[in-house]
N, C-alpha and C positions, 0 to 999 in steps of 0.2 A: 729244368729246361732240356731239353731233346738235342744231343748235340750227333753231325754228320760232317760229311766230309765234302768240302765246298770248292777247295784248293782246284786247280787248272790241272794238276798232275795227281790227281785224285786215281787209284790203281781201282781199272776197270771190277776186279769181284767183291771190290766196296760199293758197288753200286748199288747191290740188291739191297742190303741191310741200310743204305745210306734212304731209297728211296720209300723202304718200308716203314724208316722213321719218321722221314719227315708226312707221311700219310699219317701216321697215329700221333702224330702230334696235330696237324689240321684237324682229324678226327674227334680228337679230344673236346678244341675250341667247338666245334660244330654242337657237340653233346650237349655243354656247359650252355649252351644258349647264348655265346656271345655276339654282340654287336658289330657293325663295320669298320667300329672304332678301334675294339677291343683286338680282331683281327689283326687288321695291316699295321698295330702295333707290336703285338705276338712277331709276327713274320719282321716285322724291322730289326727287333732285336735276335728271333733266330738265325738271320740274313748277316748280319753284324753289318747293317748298311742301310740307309736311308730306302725305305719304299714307298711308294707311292700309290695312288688310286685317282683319278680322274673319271665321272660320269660325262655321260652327252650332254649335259647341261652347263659344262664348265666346272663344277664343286671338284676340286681336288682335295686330299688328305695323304698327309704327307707324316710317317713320324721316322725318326732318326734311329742309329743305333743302341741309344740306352732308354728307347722306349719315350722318347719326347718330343712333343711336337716339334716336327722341321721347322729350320730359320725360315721367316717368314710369314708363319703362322699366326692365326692370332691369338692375343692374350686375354681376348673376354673370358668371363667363366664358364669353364668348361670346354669354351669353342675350340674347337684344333681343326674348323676348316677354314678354307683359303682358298683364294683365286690365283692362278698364275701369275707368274711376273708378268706374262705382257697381256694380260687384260685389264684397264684402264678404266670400266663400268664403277659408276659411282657404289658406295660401301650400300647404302640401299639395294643396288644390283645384284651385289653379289649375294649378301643375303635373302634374297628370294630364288635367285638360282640354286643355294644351300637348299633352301627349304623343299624349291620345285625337287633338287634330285632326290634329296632323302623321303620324299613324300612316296616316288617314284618306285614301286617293285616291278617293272618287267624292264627298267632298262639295268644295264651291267657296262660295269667302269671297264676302262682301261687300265690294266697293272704293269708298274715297271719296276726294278731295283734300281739305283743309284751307285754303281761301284768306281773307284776312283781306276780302279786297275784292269779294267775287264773283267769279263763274266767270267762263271766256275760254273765247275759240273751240273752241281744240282740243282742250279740257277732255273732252268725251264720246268724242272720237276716244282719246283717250289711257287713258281706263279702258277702253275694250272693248280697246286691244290689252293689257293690262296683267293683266285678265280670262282673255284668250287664253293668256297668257305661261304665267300661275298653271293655266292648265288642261292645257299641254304640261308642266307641272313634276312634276302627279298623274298623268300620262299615262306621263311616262318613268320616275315609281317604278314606276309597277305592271305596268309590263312588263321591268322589271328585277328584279322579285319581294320579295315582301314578307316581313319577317320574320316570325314566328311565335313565340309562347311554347313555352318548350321547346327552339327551336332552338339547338344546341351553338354556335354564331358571337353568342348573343346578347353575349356580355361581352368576346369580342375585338372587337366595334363598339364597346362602350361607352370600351374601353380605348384605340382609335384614336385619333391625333390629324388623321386624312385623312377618315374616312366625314365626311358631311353633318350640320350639328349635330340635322338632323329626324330621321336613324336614329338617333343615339344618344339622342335624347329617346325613340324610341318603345320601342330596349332598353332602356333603364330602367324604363318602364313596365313592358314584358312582362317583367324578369325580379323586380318587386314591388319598387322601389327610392323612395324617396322623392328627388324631383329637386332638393328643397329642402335638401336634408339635405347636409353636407358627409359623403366618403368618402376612406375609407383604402385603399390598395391594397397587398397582399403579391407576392414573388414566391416561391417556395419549389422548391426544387431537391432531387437527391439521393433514396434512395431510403428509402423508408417517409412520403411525402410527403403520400397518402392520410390516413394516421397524422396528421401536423401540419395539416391540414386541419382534420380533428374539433377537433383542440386548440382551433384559433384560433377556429370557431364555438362550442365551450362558454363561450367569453370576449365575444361580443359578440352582439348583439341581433339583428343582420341578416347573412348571410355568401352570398357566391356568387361559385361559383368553375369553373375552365376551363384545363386545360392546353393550355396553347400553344406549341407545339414542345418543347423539353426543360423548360419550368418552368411549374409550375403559378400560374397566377394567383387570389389570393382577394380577391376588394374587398368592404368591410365598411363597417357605419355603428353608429354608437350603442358608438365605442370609447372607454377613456381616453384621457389625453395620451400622447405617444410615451415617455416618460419610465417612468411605470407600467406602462404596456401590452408596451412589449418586454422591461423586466427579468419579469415575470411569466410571459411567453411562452417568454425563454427558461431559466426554471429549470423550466415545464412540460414542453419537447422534452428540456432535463438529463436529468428524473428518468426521462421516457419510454423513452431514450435514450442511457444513460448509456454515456459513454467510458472505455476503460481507457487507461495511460501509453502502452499501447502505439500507440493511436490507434484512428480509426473513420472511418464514413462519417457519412453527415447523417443527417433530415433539416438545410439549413439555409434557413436566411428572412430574406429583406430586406422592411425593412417602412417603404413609404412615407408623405410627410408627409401632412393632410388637406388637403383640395381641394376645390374645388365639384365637385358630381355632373360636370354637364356638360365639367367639364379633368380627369376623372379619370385620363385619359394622364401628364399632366405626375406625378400619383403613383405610375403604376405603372412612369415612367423613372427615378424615384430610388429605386422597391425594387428595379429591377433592380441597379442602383450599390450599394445598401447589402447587397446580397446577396453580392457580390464578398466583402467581410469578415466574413462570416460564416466559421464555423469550426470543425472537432471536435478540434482540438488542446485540450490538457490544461486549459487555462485561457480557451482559446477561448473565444467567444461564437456560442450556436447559433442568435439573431435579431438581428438588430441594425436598428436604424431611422436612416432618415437623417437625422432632423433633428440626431441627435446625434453625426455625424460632424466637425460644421464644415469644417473645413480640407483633412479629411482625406480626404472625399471626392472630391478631386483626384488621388488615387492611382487610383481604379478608371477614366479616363480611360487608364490604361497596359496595356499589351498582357501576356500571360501570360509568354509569352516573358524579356522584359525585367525582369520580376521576378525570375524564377528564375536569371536570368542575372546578377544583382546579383551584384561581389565579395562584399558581407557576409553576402548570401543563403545562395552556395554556401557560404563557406566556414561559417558556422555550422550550416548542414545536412548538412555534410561532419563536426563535430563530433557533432551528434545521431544519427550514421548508430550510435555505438558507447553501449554501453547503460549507462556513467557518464554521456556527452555527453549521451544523452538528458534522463536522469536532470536533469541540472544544468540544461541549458535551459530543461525545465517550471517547476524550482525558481524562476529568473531570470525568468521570462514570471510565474508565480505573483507575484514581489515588485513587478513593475509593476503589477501591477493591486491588492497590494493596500495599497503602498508602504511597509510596514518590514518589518525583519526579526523582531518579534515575530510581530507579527499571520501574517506567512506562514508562519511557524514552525508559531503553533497552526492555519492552516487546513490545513498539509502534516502535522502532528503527529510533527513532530521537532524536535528541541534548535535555538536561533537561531545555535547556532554551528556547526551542519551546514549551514544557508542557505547564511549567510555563508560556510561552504568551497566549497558550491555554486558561488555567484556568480562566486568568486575564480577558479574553473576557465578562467567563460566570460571573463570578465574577460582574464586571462594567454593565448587563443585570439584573441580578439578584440581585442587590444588598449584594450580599456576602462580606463576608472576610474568605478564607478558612482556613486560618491561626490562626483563631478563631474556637473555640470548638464548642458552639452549632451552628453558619453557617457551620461548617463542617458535623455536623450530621442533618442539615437540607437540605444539598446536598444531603446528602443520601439517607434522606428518600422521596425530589421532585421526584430524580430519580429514586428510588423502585418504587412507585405509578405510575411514568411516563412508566415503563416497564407492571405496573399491567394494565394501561389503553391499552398502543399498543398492547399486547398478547391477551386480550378480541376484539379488534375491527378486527384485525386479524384474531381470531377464529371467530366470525362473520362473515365475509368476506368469510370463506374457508368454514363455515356448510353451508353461502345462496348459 
């Protein structure tokens, strides 16, 4: 850090060297490419005093001496802007005022320091280059071009966790998002995907969506909890959609937890996760969300390969390859999910002692005893993995 002389009784032929430092220290930030954020944090803590920035539109930024956002700030993710104490504009207001100014390169804030004690020497030197700094910040957006409502890239900014958190304030504005509002993010893969789009906007208030390489992304606001929202979802893609024993393709959907607008990344890396165990197997699940994975979304960390390549894997898909084995495994996948042998009876609509000869099959292949706890949760988890392999080789199949 660039340290000067600040003090009120600062001796006048310190001034040159005090005022040449604090230029190459603005100079520096400017080099580096930093942001308006990055700035008036810099100068807070070289200031040892709270600074400030205020645009025409209201957006103030405020950070303190140890580089933290001022009391008053908010604590969403990332966000360290704020409206005045006495502006009283509902929190929707103020985030679109956020957005309008950080969208905004030709207007330029007003800068002030906060000292408890009066001003110091190089108090004025230090806001013109600070001034400067903030005016190289609007210089280098708008020559690196500015987004536009409409633009196809507007939701893969928002979904970044690298762009600057000023572009993702301003896509959210431009693509009508409320910045206050927490949001959901999907990923959805597979083909008829278009198809589960519409689905998931009949279900929610707000929806906008963007394929991004092979999967579509949809982020959404004004949804249930994850709980209601994916089992509703996915018996809508069922019926849309519906699988025979013999199998099928997707669509399928990962459907990430909610988040503040501005970390909407972090939800769209755990729909991609939770999209792995999606599935058009018999009893599969054609949306799943992540919150309801717990533990188990440790699996989608593994390579496609390596599942398929499970001993348990092959060999119970080496049994489904013959159309009893099939038969029996749906049966067996069926009784996990719906755990007895009645109930799977009447969802399969056969006698509970055809299950049970079902199971016995897989059982006597696999060495199980289902009737035992951990072979019963080792069924479970062959056959998680065995749907996490079919749904990747699948979507392979449908992107070549």
């Amino acid at each position: 850090m660039c340290e000067y002389s600040l003090s009120p009784d600062s001796a006048p032929a310190a001034d040159v060297t005090s005022v040449l430092r604090i230029v190459r220290f603005f100079d520096s930030l400017d080099e580096s490419g930093a942001d308006a954020d990055t700035v008036i944090r810099a100068a807070a803590r070289l200031a040892d005093c709270v600074v400030s920035a205020r645009w025409p539109s209201g957006l103030v930024i405020r950070y303190d001496a140890a580089g933290r956002p001022a009391p008053g700030a908010s604590d969403g993710a990332e966000m360290s802007v704020i409206a005045e104490a006495s502006v009283t504009a509902e929190a929707s207001a103020r985030a679109e005022a956020s957005a309008r100014a950080e969208a905004s390169v030709e207007t330029e804030p007003t800068v002030w320091l906060e000292r408890r004690a009066g001003g110091r020497r190089m108090d004025d030197v230090l806001l013109d280059r600070l001034r400067h700094s903030l005016r190289v910040v609007s210089a280098r957006r708008s020559s690196q071009g500015a987004l536009h409502l409409g633009d196809p890239g507007l939701l893969e900014v928002v979904l970044s966790g690298k762009e600057h958190r000023a572009d993702r304030a301003r896509a959210l504005y431009l693509l009508g998002l409320d910045a206050t509002r927490a949001v959901r993010v999907l990923a959805i893969s597979g083909p008829s995907a278009l198809e589960a789009v519409r689905i998931v906007a009949d279900r929610v208030s707000m929806c906008r969506s963007a394929v991004l390489g092979d999967t579509t992304a949809v982020l959404i606001q004004g949804c249930p909890d994850s709980r209601t929202f994916s089992d509703a979802l996915n018996a809508s893609i069922a019926q849309a959609f519906p699988v025979s024993r013999a199998g099928g393709a997707g669509p399928w959907v990962g459907i990430g937890g909610l988040s503040p607008a501005m970390a909407a990344a972090v939800s769209w890396n755990q729909a991609r996760r939770a999209l792995r165990f999606a599935s058009s197997t018999w009893q599969g699940r054609r949306a799943v969300a992540f919150d309801r994975l717990g533990s188990l979304e440790l699996l989608a960390d593994l390579p496609v390969e390596r599942l398929l390549g499970n001993a348990d894997v092959l060999r119970i898909n080496a049994f489904a390859g013959t159309e009893a084995g099939a038969l029996a495994v749906d049966t067996l996948e069926a009784f996990c999910v719906f755990g007895s042998l009645r109930r799977t009876a009447g969802e399969l609509h056969v006698h509970h002692s055809t299950v049970a000869a079902r199971i016995a099959q897989v059982e006597a292949v696999m060495g199980w005893d289902i009737d035992d706890a951990l072979d019963r949760f080792l069924a479970t988890l062959v056959l998680t993995v065995r749907r996490m392999g079919l749904s990747a080789t699948e979507l392979a199949e449908h992107d070549g």
